[in-house]
Structures are given as C-alpha cells and as structure tokens.
C-alpha positions, 0 to 999 in steps of 0.5 A: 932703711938703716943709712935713711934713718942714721943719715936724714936729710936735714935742711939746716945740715945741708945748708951748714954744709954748703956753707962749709961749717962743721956743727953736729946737728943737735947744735944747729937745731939748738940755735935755730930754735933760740933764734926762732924764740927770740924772734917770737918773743921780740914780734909778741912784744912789738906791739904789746896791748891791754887787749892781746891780740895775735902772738901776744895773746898766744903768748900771755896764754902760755905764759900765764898759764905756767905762772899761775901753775908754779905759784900753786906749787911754790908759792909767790916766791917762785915768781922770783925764777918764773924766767928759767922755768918759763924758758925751760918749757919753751925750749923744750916744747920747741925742741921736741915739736920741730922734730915732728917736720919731714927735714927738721932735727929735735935737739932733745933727740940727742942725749947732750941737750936734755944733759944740759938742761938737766944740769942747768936745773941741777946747779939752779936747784942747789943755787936756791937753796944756798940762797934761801938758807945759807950754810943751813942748807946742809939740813936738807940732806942730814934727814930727821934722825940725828945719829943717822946723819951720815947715811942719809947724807950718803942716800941724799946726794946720790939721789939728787945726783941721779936727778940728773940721770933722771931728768936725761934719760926720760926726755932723751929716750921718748923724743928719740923713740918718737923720732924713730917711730915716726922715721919708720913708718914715713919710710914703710907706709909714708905714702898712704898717710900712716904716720898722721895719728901717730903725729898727732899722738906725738904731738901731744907726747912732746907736750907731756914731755916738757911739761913734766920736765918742767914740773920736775924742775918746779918741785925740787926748786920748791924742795930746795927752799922749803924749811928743813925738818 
C-alpha cells in the first residue's frame, strides 16, 4: 500500500513518459492547470454578452464575487492588482480540486508550488509598499515607540519573513493530508463507495483552502499600503 501511495498512477506521468520527458509531477500538473485556465479564460470570453450565459456567467460569478470582497477590504485601490489576486484564487482552487481525480496530481501537494506562491505574494507585498510610500515604507517596520525602533525592526522582519512559512505550510500540509486521506480509504474501502463524503468534505476544504490563502495575501497587501502610524 506504501509503493501504491508514494508511486500513483498519473495520467500526465505516463504520458510524459512515453514521450520521453523528464518533469517532476507537480511541474506537469502546474502546466496543465495553466493551460486548462488559459483555455477557460479564452472559451468565457469568446463570446462575451450584456447577458452572460454558460462559461462567462460562471465566470463574472466567481470573479465578481472576489472583486467585490477585496475592495471591502482594500478599498478602490486594490482594483489596481485585482489581476494577481483573481489569478492566485484560481490557480490554487484548480490546483487542489484536481487532486481530487482518481490518475490527476494536486501541484499544491508538493511543498515547492505553495513556496512559490507564497513568495510571489511576499515580493508583490513589499512591491506595494515601496510604490505607495516610497522610502517612508521603512515605517512600517519601525513601530510607534521611537527609542524602541531597533527591536521592532527586528521582531518585523522576522515576522513577514515567516509570512512565507506561514502561507507554505498551511496549504502544502492540508492538501497533502487530504490527498492521503483519500488515497487510503480508495485502497482500504474504495469498492464500497467509503471515499464519497470525504470527497465532497474535501471539496469544500480545498475551496476554504484557497480562498484563505487569498484573503491572507488581500490583508497584507492592504497592510503594505496603509499609512504608518
């Protein structure tokens, strides 16, 4: 059962295989999920309408939706990198649903796609804040105390250094132990439909999963480009 879990049949793998290229599997799925989004995209906007119908209206839905919650939190403002947040909801979504097909990998399983991503969102953060605040960003990591500058610049850094630990961990260590959960009960109890509730529970886990990813990556962009007190 061991070799069945560390060695699973994935279709991709096989097909990559035959063909005689070398990717690690995470890699692989990363692509096909961007090529699938990219196809999605490019079929909802083929024929875009006042009244959405099919893809596009599943779409706005999604989309909308997420706008309209990141402005609540960063105001118009945020509009202005709606793009990356949108992109980081769906990728990740993607990511840890397609997991959830019997011969299909969740990139997010591997702890190298939710370090990228973490780091992406690391870089974009203080990106921002060096935008909206030039050198003044400084203050942001100096605290209210000025005889106590030092230290808090200290305590500030290692805790948006472990922002990135943070963002890693919590997504590579529940979409991976979803994975197993399911692998496991596919080969105890597979055959007498055992794995259906926890599916659907996981499901709606990978769905918490990249929604509070993104709604991490929302606050501290916010964060970045508040005023210093």
């Amino acid at each position: 059962m061991a070799k069945l879990m560390e060695h699973p049949i994935l279709f991709l793998d096989l097909l990559a295989g035959a063909l005689n290229i070398n990717i690690p599997p995470h890699i692989l799925y990363t692509w096909f999920i961007m090529l699938l989004l990219v196809g999605l995209g490019l079929l909802a906007s083929r024929s875009i309408s006042l009244v959405p119908a099919g893809a596009q209206n599943v779409f706005e839905w999604i989309i909308g939706g997420l706008e309209d919650f990141m402005v609540e939190i960063t105001g118009d403002e945020g509009r202005a990198f709606f793009p990356f947040i949108a992109t980081l909801f769906l990728f990740i979504w993607v990511c840890n649903l397609i997991g959830l097909i019997p011969g299909f990998l969740s990139p997010t399983s591997n702890i190298n796609t939710p370090l990228s991503m973490a780091l992406c969102t690391f870089v974009f953060t203080h990106y921002l804040g060096i935008k909206y605040h030039g050198a003044k960003y400084i203050k942001h990591f100096l605290g209210p105390i000025p005889w106590l500058a030092p230290l808090f610049f200290i305590i500030e850094i290692i805790s948006h250094f472990a922002r990135i630990l943070s963002l890693t961990l919590r997504l590579f260590g529940n979409i991976m132990g979803e994975d197993l959960v399911l692998a496991i009960l596919l080969l105890l109890a597979g055959k007498f439909l055992a794995p259906l509730p926890v599916m659907f529970l996981a499901v709606f886990t990978s769905t918490v999963q990249a929604f509070i990813f993104t709604l991490l990556a929302m606050m501290y962009f916010a964060a970045s480009m508040a005023h210093a007190h």
